[in-house]
Each structure stands twice: as C-alpha cells, then as structure tokens.
VEXDREN-2710 file (C-alpha; in Angstrom, 1 decimal):
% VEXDREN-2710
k/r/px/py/pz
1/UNK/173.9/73.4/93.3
2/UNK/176.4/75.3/96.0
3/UNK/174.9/78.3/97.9
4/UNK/176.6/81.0/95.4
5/UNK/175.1/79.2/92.4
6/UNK/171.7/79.2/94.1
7/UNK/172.3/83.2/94.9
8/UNK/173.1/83.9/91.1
9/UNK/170.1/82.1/90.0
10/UNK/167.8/83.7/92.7
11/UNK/168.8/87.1/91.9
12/UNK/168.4/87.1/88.2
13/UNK/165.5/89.4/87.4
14/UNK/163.6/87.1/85.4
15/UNK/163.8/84.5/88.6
16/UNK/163.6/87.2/91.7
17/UNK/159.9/88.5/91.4
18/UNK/159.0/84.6/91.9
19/UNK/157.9/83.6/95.1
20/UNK/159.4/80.5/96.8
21/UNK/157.5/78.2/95.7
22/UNK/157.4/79.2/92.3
23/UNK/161.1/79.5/92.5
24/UNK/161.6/75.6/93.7
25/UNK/159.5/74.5/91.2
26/UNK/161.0/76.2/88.4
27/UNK/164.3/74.7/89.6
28/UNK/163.1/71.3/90.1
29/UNK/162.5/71.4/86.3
30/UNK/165.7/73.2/85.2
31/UNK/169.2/71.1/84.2
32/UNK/172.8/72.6/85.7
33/UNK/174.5/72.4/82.6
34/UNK/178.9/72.3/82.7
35/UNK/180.8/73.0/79.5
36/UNK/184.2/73.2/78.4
37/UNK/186.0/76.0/76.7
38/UNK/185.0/76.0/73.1
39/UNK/182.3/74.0/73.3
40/UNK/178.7/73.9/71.7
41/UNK/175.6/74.7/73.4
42/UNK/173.3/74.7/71.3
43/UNK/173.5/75.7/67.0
44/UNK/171.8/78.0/65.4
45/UNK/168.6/76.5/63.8
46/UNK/168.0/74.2/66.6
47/UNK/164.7/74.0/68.7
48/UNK/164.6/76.5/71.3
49/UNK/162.7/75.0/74.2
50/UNK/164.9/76.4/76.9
51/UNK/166.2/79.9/78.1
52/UNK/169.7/80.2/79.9
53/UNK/171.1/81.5/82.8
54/UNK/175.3/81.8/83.3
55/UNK/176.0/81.2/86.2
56/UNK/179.8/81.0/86.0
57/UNK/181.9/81.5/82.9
58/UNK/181.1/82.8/79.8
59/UNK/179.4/82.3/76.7
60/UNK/179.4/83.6/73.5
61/UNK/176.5/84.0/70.8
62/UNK/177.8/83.9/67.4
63/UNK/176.8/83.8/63.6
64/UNK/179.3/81.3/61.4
65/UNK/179.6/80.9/57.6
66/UNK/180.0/77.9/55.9
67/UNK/183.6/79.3/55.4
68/UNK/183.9/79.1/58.8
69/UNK/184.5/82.7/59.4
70/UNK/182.6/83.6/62.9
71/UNK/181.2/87.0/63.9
72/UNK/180.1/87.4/68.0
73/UNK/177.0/89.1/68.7
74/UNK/177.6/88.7/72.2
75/UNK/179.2/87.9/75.4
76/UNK/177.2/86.5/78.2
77/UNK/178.7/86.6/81.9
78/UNK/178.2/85.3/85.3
79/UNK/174.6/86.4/85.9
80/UNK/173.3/87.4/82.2
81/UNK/170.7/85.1/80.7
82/UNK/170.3/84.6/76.6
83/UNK/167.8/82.8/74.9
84/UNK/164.8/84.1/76.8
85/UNK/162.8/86.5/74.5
86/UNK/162.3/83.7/72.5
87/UNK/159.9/82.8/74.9
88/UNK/157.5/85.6/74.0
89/UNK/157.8/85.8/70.5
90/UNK/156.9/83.7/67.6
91/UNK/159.9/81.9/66.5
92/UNK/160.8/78.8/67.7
93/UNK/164.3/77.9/66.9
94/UNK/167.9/79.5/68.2
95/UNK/169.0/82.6/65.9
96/UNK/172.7/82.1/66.8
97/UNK/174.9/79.5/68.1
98/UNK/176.6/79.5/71.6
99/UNK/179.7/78.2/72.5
100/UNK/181.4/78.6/76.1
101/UNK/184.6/80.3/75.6
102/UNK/185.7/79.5/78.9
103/UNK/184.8/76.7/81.3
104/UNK/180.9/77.5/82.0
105/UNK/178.3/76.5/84.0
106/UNK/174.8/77.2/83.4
107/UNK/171.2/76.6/84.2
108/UNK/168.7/75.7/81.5
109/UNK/164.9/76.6/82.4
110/UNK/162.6/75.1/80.5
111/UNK/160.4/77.9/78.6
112/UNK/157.1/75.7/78.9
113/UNK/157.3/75.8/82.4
114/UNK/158.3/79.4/82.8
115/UNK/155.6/80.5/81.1
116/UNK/153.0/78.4/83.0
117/UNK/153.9/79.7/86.3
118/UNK/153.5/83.0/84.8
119/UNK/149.7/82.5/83.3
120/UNK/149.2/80.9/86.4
121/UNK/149.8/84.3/88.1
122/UNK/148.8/87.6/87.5
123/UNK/150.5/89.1/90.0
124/UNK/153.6/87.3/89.6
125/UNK/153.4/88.9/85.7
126/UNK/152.4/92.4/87.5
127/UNK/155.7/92.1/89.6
128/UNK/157.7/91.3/86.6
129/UNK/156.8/94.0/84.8
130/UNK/157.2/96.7/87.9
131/UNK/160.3/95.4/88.6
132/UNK/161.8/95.5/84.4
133/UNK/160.3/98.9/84.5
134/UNK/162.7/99.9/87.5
135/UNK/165.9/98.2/85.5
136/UNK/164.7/99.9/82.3
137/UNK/165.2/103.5/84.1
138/UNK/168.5/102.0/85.8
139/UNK/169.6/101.5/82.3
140/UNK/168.7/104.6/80.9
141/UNK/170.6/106.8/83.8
142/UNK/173.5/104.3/83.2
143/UNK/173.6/105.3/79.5
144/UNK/173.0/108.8/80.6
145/UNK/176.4/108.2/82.8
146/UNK/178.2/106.3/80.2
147/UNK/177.7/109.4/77.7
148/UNK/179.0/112.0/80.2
149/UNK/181.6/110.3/82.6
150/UNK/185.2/110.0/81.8
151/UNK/186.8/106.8/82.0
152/UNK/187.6/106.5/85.5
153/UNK/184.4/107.8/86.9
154/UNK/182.5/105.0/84.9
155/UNK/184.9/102.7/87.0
156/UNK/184.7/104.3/90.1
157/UNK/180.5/104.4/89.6
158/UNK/180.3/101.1/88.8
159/UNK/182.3/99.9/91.6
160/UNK/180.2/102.1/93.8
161/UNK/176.8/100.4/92.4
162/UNK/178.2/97.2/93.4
163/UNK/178.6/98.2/97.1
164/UNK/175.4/99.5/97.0
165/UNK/174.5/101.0/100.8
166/UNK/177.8/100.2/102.2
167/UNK/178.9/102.9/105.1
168/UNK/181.9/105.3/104.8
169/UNK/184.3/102.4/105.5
170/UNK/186.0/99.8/103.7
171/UNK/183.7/96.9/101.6
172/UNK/184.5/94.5/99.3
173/UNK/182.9/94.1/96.4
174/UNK/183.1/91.1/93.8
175/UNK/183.3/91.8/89.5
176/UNK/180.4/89.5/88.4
177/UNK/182.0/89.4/84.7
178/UNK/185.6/89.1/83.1
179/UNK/187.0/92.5/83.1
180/UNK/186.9/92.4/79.0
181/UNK/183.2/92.3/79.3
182/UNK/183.1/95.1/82.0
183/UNK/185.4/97.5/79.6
184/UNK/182.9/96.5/76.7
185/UNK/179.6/97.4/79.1
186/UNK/181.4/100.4/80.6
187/UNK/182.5/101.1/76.9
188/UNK/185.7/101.4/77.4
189/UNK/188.7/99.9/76.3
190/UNK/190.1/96.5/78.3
191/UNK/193.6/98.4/79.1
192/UNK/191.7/101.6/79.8
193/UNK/190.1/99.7/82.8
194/UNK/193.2/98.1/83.7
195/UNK/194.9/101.2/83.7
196/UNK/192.3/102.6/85.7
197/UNK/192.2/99.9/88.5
198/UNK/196.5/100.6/88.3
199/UNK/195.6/104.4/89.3
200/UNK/192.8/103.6/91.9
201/UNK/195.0/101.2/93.6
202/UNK/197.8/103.8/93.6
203/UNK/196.2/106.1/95.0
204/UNK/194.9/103.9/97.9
205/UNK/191.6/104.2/97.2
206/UNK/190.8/99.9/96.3
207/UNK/193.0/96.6/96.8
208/UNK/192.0/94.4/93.6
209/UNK/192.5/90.3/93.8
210/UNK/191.2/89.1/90.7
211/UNK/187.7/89.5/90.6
212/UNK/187.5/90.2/94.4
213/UNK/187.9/94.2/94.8
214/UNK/188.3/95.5/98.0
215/UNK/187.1/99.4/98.7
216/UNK/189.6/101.0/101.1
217/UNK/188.0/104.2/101.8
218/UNK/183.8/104.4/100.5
219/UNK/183.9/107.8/101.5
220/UNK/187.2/108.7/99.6
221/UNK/186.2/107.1/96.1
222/UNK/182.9/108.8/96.2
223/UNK/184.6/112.1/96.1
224/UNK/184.4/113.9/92.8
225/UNK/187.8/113.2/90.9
END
C-alpha cells in the first residue's frame, strides 16, 4: 500500500478515531482488493463479513432484475466506505450488488475484527461517536448551504472546504471523487459544474488539471459573488 493509499484509509472516519495500534492491526487483517471496470464485488444475497473502503475508483451499488434491467442506489468514490452498517445491525447478507464502474481499488476490513477492537475499547467507541456527532452537524450546515446557495457558490464553498486553513494565497486542492459524483453531492447538474469551473477559471480565480485544482487567489474566491 503507497503512502496516498495509506492517507485515504487513515483518514476515513470510521478508521481515524483508532489509535496506532489499533489502526495496524485492523490493517494487518484487511485485503487491498483491485478490480476492473464492470466488474463484481460482491452480489446481492451474499454473506456480508466485510465492510469497504474506496480508495481509488469508483463503485456502484445496484439492484438488478432477472430481466436484467439495473437501477443504482449509489455511487461510492475515492474515500467513501459502503457495506459498514451492516455491521451493527441484524442482517447478515449484502442488500445490493457492487460492481466497479471504473478501474477500483479498495480495502476490505473484516467486520469481526472491527468490532472487537471496538468492545475492546470504550473510549475508542466514545471517540467515535464524538467525532460522527461533529460530521453529523457538518452535514446538516452543508444541507443548510445546499438549500440556499446558488450554483457557483456551492462550488466555490466546496472548494473552499477542501483548502481548509489555507492563508490568503494560492493552494491547491485535489477533487477526491469524479466530478459526476461531486455535481450529484453538490446537487447540481454535471455541466452546471463544468460550466462553473469554465467561469471560475475565466475569471482567474482557479487553474483546474483534472482532479488537481489549483486556487489562484484564497482571498479573491472567498469574496461574496
């Protein structure tokens, strides 16, 4: 596992609250799992003994008839995990199906030994909790933002919560999902966004590579548009 793979995992907030040697043994027990676009995971019905983490790529969770028709529930991106409240609820088997729609690479954590480093702990479980409580609000206010912002302020925000305490300067900032899933979380349309990157970048305020998205001015794009 490369350093950026590592960082992904660490951060995740079901993985960060763990000290470090909590954190190494979850990992020595967890598989790096590589797939290929369009293929299966893991189908719905089968035993769910692991949770997943993306760490690159993306997944999809999806119902499919017999017909073959297929309806997506969900699209899981560099940093999301899927799979995990099973964990802490009664059923025992995968409610969907997952299949990568893009060259993915994940980690699989076993849910046996997840959940014995937490009974083992109490304050690792009181740390947890604190520290969902504090994303809970996060994602209330971004909800709150979503239902009040206009399109390119949700862009600009965003972009402004991934440079977190960065000076007045220039930073750079990296997308940590495919700009489809961003327009979808930001709920907006994919050529909204794009459209909306085009007008930042004319106007001087970001340089955009990719993924890779540099900030030009901090101080200008925080200015009220």
């Amino acid at each position: 596992m490369n350093q950026q793979q590592f960082s992904t995992l660490r951060q995740h907030h079901l993985l960060a609250t763990l000290d470090e040697r909590q954190f190494e043994h979850i990992g020595a027990a967890s598989q790096l799992i590589v797939l290929d676009a369009e293929q299966m995971l893991f189908q719905r019905g089968a035993p769910a003994r692991h949770f997943y983490i993306v760490i690159d790529g993306q997944m999809k969770l999806c119902l499919q008839s017999r017909g073959g028709n297929e309806k997506i529930v969900g699209l899981m991106g560099s940093g999301q995990a899927f799979a995990e409240a099973l964990m802490f609820g009664e059923s025992r088997t995968f409610p969907v199906t997952a299949i990568a729609v893009m060259k993915s690479t994940l980690a699989a954590i076993p849910n046996a030994e997840y959940l014995g480093t937490l009974r083992a702990s109490n304050e690792t479980c009181l740390r947890m909790l604190a520290d969902l409580s504090w994303r809970l609000h996060a994602h209330i206010r971004e909800i709150e933002a979503l239902s009040f912002e206009n399109a390119k302020n949700r862009v600009v925000n965003h972009l402004l919560n991934l440079a977190g305490n960065a000076g007045v300067g220039a930073t750079s900032v990296t997308l940590n999902e495919t700009k489809q899933s961003l327009a979808a979380r930001l709920a907006i349309k994919p050529e909204t966004l794009s459209r909306t990157l085009r007008t930042l970048t004319d106007e001087g305020s970001i340089h955009v590579d990719g993924r890779n998205i540099r900030i030009l001015d901090m101080a200008r794009l925080r200015q009220p548009a």
